[in-house]
C-alpha positions in Angstrom: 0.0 0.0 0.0 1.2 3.8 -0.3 1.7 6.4 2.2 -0.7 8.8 0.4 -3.2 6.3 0.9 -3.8 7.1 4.6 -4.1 10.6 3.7 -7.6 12.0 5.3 -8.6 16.0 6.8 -8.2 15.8 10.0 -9.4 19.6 11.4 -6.9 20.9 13.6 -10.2 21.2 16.2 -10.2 17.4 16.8 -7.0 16.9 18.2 -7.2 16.5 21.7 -5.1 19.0 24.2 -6.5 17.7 27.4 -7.8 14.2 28.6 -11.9 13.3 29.2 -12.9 14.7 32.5 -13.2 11.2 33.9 -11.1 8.3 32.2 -13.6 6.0 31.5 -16.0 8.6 30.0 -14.2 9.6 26.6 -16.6 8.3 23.7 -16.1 5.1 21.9 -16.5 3.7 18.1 -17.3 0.6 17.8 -16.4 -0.6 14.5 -17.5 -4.3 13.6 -14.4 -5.7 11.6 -16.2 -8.5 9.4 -19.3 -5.9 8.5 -17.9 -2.6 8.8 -21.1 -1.8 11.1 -20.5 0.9 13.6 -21.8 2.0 16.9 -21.1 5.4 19.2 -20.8 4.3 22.9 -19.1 5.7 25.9 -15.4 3.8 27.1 -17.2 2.2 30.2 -19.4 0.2 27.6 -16.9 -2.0 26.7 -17.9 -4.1 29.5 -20.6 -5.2 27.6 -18.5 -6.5 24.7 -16.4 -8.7 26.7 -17.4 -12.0 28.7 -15.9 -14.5 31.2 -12.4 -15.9 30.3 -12.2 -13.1 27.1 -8.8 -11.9 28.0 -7.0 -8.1 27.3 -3.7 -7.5 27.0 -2.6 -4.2 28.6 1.0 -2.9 28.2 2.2 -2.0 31.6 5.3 0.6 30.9 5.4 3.7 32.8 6.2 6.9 31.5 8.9 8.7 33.2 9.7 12.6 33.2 11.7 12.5 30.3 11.7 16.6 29.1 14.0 18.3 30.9 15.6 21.9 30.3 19.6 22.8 31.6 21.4 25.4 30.7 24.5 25.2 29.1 28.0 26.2 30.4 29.3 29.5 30.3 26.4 31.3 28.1 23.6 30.2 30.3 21.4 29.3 26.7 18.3 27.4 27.5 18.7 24.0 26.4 15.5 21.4 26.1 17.3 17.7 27.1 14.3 15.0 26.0 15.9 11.7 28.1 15.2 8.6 25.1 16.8 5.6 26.9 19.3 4.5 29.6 22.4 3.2 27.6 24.7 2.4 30.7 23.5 2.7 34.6 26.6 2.6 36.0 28.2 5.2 33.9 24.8 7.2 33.1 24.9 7.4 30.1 21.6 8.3 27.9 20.7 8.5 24.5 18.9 12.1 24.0 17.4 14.5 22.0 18.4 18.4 22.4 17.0 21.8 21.3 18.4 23.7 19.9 21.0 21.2 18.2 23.2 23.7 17.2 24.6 24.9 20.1 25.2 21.6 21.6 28.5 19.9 20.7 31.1 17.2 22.4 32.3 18.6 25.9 30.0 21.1 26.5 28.5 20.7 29.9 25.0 21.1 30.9 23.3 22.5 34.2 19.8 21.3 35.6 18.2 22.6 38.4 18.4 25.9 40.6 21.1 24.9 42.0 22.8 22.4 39.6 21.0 19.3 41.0 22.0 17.4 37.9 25.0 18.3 35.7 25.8 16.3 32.7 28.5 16.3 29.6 27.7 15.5 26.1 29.9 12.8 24.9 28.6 11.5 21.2 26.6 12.9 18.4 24.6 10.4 17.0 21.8 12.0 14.8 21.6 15.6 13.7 19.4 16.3 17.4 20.7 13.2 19.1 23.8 13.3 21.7 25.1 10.6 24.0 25.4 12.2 27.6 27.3 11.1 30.5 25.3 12.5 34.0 28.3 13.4 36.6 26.6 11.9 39.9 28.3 10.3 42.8 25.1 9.3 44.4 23.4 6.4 44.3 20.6 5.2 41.5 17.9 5.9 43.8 19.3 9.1 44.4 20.1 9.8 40.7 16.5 9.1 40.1 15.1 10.8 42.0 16.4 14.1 41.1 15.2 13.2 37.4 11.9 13.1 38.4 12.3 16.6 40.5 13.2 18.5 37.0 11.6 16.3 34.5 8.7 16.9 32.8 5.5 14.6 31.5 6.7 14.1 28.2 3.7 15.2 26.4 3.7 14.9 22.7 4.6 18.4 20.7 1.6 19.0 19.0 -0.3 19.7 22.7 0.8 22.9 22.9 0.9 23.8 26.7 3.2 23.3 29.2 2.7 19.4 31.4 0.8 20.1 35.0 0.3 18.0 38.2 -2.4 16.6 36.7 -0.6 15.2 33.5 1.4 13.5 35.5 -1.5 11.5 36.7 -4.0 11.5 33.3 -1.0 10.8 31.1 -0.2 7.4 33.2 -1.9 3.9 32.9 -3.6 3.0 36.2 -1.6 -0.3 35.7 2.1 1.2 34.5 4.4 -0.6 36.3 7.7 -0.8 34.3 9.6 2.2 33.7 10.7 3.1 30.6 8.4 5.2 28.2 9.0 8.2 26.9 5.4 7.7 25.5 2.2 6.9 27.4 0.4 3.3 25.5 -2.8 5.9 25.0 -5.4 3.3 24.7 -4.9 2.1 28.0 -5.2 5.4 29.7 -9.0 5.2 29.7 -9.2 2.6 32.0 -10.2 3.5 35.7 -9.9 1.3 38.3 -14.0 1.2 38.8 -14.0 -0.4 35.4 -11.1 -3.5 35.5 -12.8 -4.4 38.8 -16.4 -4.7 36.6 -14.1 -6.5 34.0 -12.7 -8.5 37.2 -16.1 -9.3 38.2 -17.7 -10.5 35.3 -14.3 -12.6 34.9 -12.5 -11.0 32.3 -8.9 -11.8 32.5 -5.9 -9.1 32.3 -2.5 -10.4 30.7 0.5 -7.5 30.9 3.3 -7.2 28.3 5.9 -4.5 28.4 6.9 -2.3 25.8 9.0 0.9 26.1 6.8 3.3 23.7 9.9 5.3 22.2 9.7 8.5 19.8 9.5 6.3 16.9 5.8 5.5 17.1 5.4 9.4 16.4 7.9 9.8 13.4 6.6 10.4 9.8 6.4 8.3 7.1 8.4 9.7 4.2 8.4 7.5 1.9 5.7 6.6 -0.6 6.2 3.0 -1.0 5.5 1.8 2.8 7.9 -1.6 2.1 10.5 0.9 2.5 10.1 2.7 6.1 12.1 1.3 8.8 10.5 1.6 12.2 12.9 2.6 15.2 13.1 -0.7 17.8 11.6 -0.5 21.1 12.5 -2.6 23.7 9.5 -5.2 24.5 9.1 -8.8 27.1 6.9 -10.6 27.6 6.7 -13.1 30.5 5.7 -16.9 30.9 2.9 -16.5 33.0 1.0 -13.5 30.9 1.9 -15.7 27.9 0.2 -19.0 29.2 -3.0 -16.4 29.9 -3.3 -15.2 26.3 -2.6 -19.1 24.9 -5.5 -20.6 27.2 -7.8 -18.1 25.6 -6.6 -19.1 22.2 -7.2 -22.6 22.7 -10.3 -22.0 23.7 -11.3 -19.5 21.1 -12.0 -16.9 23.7 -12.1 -12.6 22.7 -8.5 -11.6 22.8 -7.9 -8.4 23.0 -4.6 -6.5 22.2 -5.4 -3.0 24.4 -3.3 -0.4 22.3 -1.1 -0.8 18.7 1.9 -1.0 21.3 0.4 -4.1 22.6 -0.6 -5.5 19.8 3.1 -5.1 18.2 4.8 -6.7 21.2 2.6 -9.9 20.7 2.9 -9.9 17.1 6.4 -9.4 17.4 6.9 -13.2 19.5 4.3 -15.6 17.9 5.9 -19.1 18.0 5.9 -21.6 15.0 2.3 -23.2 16.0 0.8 -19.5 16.0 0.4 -18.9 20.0 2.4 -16.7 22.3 5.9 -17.0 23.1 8.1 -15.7 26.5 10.7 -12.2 25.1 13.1 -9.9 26.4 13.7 -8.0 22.9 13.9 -5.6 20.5 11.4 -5.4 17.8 11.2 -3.0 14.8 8.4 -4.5 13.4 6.0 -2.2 10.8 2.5 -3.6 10.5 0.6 -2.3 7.4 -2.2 -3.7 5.2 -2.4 -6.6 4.2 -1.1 -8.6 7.5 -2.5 -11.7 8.8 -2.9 -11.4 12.9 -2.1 -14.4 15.1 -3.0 -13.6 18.2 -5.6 -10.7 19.1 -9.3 -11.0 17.5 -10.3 -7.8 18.9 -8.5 -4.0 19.7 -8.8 -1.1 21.7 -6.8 1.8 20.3 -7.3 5.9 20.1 -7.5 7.7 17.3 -4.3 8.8 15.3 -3.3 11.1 12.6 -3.3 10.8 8.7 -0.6 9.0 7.4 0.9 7.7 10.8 2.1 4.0 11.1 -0.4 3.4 14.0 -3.2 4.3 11.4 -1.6 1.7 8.9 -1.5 -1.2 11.8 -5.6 -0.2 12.5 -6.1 -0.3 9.1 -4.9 -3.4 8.6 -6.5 -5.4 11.9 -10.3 -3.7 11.1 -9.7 -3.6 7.1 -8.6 -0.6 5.4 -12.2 0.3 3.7 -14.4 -0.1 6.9 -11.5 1.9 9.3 -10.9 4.6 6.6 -15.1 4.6 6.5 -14.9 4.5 10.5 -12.3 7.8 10.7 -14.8 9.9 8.5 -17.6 9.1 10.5 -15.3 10.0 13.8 -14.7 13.0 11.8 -17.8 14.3 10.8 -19.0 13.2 14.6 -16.2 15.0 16.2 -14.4 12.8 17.9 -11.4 13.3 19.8 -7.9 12.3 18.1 -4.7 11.2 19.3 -3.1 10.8 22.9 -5.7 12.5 24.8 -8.5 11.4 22.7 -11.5 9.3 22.3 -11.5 5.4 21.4 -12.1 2.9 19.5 -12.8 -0.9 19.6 -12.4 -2.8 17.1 -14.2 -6.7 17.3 
């Protein structure tokens, strides 16, 4: 398929800058993969789509404060520091992003904090934005940590144009994030509230966790025309034994399985074993889904709604059929939905 394919207007009004007032309350489209039949319900309906033994995988990473602004030695210039991963605890060293790029070269030393809580040194270049730094801290990781989250920021994505509050550092969390290592929330999950897994508890829906460390890649464009040819960044993903043997119970017993976000459902796709059922990982995967794609595991997804021409787009597109999701994003559209991170949902069965 080609990029300009997943072209569609998206007006600028429907992109969501702050989350539903209540989690559970942001709207949902239903979207009936085999029929292309859709319904307009409210997230906390899902519990009527679902039934005892269905199972939902939810992605458990937790975002950390990963925007950060120093200032650089001896001019004092503001510098933005966006933390991407931890390349080497011991020595601190992290793969970054900075703003402006210009200014920042090999050596130069960077303050955070009133009084220089955090000072690091940039070490590498390794894309025209991207540096290697070493943070110069003799304390200990809890310590170092610590102070990351005192002068870090919610990371939230650049199109919300605001500065983070208290209360993105709440609303753009899972209630279930556990793992830290996202510089991305998995958006589809931050609709659930804890009222609603215990109704799913209750009416004995099971929950299975994977992990996967939403990088920046899941937000860069697609610039090519011929979609064979993008290369996705990797992100780090595992999934354990015991989550595992949850989802492969429900496939032997042709239960709903249901991949709760594209981050989810890339992490399972991304370890299906021979015989077509779920497999343990600690890994990387770069792995682009885009019509057509035959799914092994999930038979049903929860995801938000994204932008034209994205690669999370492409994956829906190819798990609810390109005609009847294309058909499903007009109708958001002309029904105003709410798009992207802080927006309203969709389930696809």
């Amino acid at each position: 398929m080609k990029l300009s394919q997943f072209k569609f207007d998206l007006p600028e009004s429907l992109i969501a800058h702050k989350p539903a007032d209540a989690r559970d309350e942001a709207r949902l489209l239903v979207l009936d993969r085999k029929t292309g039949a859709i319904e307009h319900k409210i997230f906390k309906d899902i519990l009527g789509y679902f039934d005892e033994n269905d199972v939902m995988i939810l992605n458990n990473t937790k975002v950390f404060p990963a925007r950060m602004y120093g200032n650089k030695e001896k001019t004092g210039a503001t510098i933005e520091v966006f933390l991407l991963r931890e390349l080497n605890n011991e020595l601190r060293l992290w793969d970054v992003l900075v703003d402006p790029a210009r200014k920042i070269r090999v050596g130069n030393k960077l303050y955070f904090g009133d009084d220089d809580l955090l000072v690091a040194e940039v070490v590498d270049n390794t894309t025209s934005r991207g540096r290697t730094i070493r943070f110069l801290f003799d304390g200990t990781d809890e310590e170092f940590r610590r102070n990351i989250e005192i002068l870090g920021e919610t990371p939230l994505p650049k199109y919300i144009k605001r500065k983070a509050t208290a209360e993105d550092k709440e609303r753009y969390q899972t209630i279930f994030a556990s793992v830290e290592g996202a510089v991305a929330a998995p958006t589809a999950g931050l609709h659930f509230s804890r009222e609603l897994m215990k109704r799913l508890e209750l009416k004995g829906v099971e929950f299975a966790e994977v992990t996967l460390h939403v990088g920046l890649g899941t937000f860069r464009a697609v610039e090519v025309e011929d979609l064979t040819k993008h290369k996705m960044d990797s992100e780090q993903f595992i999934i354990r034994q015991k989550d595992a043997d949850i989802v492969n119970k429900a496939l032997d017993n042709k239960h709903r399985i249901c991949a709760v976000g594209t981050t989810s459902m890339r992490a399972i796709e991304s370890a299906v074993s021979a015989n077509r059922t779920l497999k343990t990982a600690n890994d990387w995967t770069s792995k682009f889904i885009f019509p057509p794609y035959e799914f092994s595991i999930a038979n049903s997804m929860i995801t938000n709604f994204h932008t034209p021409e994205s690669t999370l787009l492409m994956m829906v597109s190819a798990f609810g059929g390109y005609e009847h999701v294309m058909r499903a994003y007009e109708v958001a559209v002309k029904e105003k939905y709410r798009f992207y991170s802080y927006g309203d949902a969709m389930l696809i069965i």
